[in-house]
Backbone as CSV, one residue per row, in Angstrom:
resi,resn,N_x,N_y,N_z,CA_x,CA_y,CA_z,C_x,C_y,C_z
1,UNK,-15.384,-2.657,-8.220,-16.569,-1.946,-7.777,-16.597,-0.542,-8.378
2,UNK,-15.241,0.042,-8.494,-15.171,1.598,-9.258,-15.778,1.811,-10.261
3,UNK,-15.110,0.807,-11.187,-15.373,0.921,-12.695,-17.037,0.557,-13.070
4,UNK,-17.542,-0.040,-12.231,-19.380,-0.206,-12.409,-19.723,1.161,-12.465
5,UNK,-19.449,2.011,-11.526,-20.094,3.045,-11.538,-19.481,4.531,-12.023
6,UNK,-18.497,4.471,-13.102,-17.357,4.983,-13.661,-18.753,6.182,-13.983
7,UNK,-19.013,5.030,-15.062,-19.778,6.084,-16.446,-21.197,6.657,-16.173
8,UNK,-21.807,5.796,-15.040,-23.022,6.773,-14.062,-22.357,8.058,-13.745
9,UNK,-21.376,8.097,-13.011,-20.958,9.097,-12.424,-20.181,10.213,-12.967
10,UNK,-20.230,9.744,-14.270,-19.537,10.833,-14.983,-20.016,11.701,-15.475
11,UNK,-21.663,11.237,-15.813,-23.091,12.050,-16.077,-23.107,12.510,-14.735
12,UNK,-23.200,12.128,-13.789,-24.151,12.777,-13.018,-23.234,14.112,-12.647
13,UNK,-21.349,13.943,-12.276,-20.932,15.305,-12.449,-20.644,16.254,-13.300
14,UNK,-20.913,15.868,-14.384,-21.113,17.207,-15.676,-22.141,17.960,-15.201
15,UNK,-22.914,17.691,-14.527,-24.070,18.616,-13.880,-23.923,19.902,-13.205
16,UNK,-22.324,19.585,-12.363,-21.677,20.289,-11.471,-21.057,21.508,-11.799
17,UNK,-20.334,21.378,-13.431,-19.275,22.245,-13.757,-19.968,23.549,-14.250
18,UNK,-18.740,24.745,-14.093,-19.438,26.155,-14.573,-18.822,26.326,-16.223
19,UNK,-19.715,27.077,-16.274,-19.834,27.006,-17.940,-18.364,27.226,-18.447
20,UNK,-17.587,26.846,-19.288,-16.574,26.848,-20.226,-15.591,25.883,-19.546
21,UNK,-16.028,24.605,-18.224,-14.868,24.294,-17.916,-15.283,22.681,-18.427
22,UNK,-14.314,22.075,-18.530,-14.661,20.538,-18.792,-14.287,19.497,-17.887
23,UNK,-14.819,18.971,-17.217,-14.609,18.287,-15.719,-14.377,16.641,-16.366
24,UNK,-13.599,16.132,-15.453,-13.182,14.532,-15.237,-13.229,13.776,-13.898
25,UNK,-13.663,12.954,-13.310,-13.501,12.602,-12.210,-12.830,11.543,-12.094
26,UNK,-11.805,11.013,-11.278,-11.579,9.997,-10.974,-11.805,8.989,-9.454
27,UNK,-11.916,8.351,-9.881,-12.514,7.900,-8.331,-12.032,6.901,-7.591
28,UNK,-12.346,6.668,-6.186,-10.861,5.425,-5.354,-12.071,4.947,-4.290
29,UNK,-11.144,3.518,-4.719,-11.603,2.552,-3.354,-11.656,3.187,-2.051
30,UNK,-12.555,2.897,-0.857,-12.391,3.722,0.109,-10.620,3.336,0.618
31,UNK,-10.070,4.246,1.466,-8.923,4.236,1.394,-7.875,4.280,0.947
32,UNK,-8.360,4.486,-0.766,-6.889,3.799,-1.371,-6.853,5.635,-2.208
33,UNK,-5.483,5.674,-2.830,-5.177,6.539,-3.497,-5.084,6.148,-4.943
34,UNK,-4.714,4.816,-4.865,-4.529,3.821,-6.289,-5.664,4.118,-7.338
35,UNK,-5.133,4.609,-8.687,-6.262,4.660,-9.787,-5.602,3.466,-10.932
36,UNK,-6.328,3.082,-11.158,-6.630,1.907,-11.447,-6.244,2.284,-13.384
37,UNK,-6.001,0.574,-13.862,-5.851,0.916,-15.211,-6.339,1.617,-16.248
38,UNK,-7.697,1.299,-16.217,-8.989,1.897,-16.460,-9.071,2.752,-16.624
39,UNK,-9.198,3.865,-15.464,-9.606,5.420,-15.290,-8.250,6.275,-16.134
40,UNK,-6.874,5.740,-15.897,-5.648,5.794,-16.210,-6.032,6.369,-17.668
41,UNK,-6.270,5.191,-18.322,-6.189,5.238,-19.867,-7.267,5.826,-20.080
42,UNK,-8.414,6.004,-19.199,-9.852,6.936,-19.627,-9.131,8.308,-19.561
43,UNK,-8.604,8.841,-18.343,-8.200,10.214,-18.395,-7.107,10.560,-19.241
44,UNK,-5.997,9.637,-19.842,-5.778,10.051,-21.268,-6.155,10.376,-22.409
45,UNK,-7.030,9.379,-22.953,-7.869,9.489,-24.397,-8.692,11.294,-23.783
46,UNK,-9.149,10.947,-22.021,-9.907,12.387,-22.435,-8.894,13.829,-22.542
47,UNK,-7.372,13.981,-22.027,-7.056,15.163,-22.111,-6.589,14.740,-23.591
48,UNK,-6.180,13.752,-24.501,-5.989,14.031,-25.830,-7.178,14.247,-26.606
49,UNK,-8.205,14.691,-26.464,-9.417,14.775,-27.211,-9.895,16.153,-26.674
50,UNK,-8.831,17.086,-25.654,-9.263,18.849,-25.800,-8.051,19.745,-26.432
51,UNK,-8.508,19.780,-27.668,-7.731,20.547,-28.237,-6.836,22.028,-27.885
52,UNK,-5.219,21.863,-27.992,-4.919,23.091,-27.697,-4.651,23.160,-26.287
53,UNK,-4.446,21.538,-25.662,-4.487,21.459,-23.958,-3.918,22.664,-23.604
54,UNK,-2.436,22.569,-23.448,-1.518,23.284,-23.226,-1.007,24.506,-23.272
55,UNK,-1.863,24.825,-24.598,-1.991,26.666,-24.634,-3.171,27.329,-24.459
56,UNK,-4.255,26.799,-24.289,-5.227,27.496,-24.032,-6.414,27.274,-22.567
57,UNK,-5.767,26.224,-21.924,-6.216,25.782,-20.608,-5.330,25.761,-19.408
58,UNK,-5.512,25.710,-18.205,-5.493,25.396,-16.744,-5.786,24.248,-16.381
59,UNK,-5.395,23.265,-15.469,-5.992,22.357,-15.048,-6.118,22.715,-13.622
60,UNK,-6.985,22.353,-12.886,-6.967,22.420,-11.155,-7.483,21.016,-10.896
61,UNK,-6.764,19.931,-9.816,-7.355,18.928,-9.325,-7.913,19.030,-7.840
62,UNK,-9.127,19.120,-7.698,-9.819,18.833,-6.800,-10.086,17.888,-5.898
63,UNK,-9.732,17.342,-4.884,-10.268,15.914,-4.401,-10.541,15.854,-3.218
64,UNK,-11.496,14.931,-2.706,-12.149,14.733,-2.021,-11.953,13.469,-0.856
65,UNK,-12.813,13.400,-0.204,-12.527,12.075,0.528,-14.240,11.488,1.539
66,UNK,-14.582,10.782,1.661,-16.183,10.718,2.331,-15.530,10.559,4.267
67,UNK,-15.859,10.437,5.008,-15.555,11.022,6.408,-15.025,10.050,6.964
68,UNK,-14.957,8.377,6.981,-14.549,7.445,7.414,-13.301,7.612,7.180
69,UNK,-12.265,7.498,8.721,-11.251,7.504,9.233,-10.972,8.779,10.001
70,UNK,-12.019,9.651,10.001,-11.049,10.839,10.774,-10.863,12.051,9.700
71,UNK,-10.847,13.409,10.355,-10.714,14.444,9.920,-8.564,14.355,9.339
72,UNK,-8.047,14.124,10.158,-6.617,14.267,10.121,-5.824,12.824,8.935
73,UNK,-6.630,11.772,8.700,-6.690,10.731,7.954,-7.059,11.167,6.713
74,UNK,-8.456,11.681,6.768,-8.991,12.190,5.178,-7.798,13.688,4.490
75,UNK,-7.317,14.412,5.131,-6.860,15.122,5.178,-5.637,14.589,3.953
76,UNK,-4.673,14.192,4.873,-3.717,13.029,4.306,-3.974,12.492,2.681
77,UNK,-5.295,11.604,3.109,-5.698,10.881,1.913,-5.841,11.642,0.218
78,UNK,-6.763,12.598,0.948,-6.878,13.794,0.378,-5.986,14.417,-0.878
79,UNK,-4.845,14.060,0.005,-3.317,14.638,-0.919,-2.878,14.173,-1.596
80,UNK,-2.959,12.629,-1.261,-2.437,11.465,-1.658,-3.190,11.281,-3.163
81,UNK,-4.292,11.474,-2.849,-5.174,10.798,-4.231,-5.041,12.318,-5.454
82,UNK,-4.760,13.472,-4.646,-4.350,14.460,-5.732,-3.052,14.518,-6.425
83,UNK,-2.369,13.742,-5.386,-0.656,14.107,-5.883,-0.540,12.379,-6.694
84,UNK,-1.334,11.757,-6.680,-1.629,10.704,-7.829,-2.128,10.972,-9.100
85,UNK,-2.775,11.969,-9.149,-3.623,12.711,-10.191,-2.198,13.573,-10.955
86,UNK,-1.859,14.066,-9.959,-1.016,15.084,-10.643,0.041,14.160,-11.026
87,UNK,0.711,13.238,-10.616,1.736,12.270,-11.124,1.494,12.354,-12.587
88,UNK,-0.217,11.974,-12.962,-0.835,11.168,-13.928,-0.354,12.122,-15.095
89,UNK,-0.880,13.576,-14.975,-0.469,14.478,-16.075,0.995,14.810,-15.705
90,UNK,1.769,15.084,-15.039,2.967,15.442,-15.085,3.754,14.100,-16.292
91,UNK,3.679,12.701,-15.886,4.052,12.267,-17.189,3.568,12.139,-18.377
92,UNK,2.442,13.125,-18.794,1.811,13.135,-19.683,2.712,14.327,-20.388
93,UNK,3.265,15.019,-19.542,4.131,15.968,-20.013,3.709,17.530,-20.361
94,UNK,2.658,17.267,-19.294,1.750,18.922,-18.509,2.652,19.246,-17.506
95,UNK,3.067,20.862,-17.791,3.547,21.420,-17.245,3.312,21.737,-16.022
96,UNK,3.768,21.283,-14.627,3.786,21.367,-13.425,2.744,23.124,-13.040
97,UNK,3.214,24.206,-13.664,3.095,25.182,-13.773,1.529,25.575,-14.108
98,UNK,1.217,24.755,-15.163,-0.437,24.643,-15.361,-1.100,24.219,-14.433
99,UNK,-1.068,23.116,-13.565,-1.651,22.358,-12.398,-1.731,23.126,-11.559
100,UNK,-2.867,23.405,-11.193,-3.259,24.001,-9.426,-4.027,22.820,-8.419
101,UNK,-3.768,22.667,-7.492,-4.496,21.918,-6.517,-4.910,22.429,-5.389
102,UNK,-6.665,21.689,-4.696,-7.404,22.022,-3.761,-7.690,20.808,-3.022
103,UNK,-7.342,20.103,-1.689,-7.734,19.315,-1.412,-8.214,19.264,0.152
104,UNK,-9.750,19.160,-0.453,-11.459,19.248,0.683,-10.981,18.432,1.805
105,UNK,-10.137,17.230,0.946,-10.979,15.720,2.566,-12.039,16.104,2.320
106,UNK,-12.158,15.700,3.300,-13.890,15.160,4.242,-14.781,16.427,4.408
107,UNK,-14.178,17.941,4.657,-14.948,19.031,4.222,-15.632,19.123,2.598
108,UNK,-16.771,20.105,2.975,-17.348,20.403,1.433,-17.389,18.939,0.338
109,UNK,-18.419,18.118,1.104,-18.779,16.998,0.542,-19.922,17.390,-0.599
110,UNK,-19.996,17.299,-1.716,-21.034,16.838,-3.034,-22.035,16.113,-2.559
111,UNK,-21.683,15.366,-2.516,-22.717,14.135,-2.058,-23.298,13.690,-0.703
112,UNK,-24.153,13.026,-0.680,-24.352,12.470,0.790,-23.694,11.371,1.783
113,UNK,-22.728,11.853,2.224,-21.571,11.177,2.998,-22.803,9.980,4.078
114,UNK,-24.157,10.232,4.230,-24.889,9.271,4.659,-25.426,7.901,4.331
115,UNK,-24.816,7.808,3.023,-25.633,6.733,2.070,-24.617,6.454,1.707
116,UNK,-24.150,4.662,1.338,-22.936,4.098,0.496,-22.867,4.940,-0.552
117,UNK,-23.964,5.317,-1.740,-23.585,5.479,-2.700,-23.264,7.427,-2.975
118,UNK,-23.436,7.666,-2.061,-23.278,9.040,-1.769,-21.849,8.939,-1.407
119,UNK,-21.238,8.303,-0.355,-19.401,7.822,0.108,-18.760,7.589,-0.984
120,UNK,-19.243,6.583,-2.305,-18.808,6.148,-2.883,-18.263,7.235,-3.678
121,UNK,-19.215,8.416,-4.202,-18.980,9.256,-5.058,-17.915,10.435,-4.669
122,UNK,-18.178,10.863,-3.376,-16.762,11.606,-2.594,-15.693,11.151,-2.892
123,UNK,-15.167,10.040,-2.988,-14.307,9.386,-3.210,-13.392,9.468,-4.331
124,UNK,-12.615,10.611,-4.481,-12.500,11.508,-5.945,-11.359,12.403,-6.178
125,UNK,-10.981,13.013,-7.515,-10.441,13.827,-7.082,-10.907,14.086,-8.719
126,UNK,-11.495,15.714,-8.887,-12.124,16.176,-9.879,-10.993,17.147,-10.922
127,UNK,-10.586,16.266,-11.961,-9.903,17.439,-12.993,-10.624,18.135,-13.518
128,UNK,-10.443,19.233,-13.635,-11.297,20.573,-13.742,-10.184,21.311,-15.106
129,UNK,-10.441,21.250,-16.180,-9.794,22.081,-16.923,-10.602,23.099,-17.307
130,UNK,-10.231,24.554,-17.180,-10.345,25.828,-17.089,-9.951,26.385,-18.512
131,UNK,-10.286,27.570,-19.102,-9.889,28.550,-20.082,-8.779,29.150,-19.388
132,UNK,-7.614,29.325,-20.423,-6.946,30.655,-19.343,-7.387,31.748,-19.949
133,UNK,-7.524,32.559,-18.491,-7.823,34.283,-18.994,-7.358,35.081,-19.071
134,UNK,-7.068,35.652,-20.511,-5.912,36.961,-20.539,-6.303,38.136,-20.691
């Protein structure tokens, strides 16, 4: 069901980002933290295709969660699906040190947590690579 709506949703959050940053989303079954083969090998090809990762960027992972299960559940989940993210680049062999993390849960929803396809899209956790500023 993810992967249908991978590449909709990848347009629709480039919409989101502030100017000089280059955003990725990945996205999860409700409940699950699991990213899938797919997104895996998508968010590789995309950090090998920004030149200079490592010396001239930040990454921050963002993630989210839509409200089903509870404030103290999404919370949890929350972490789970970031500290999956961060697994992802740490064996990519990104420096722990570059990575910052923010994780919403179920606060500061994007989308409309009222509508499936609004849940569906919360359902996330947004790599955000940054300029560093010296």
């Amino acid at each position: 069901m993810v992967r249908l709506l991978v590449a909709l949703i990848f347009t629709v959050s480039a919409a989101f980002g502030q100017k000089d940053e280059i955003r990725k989303s990945i996205y999860f079954d409700g409940g699950s933290y699991f990213i899938d083969e797919f997104q895996a090998e998508d968010l590789s090809r995309w950090l090998d295709s920004i030149p200079n990762l490592l010396d001239k960027y930040e990454i921050q992972l963002i993630s989210h969660t839509d409200p089903v299960g509870g404030l103290r559940y999404n919370q949890w989940l929350s972490r789970m699906r970031s500290e999956a993210v961060f697994q992802l680049l740490l064996q990519r062999d990104i420096p722990e040190k570059k990575i910052h993390i923010k994780d919403w849960g179920l606060e500061n929803p994007v989308y409309d947590n009222s509508s499936w396809s609004g849940r569906i899209m919360n359902r996330r956790v947004d790599v955000i690579v940054r300029p560093v500023v010296f």
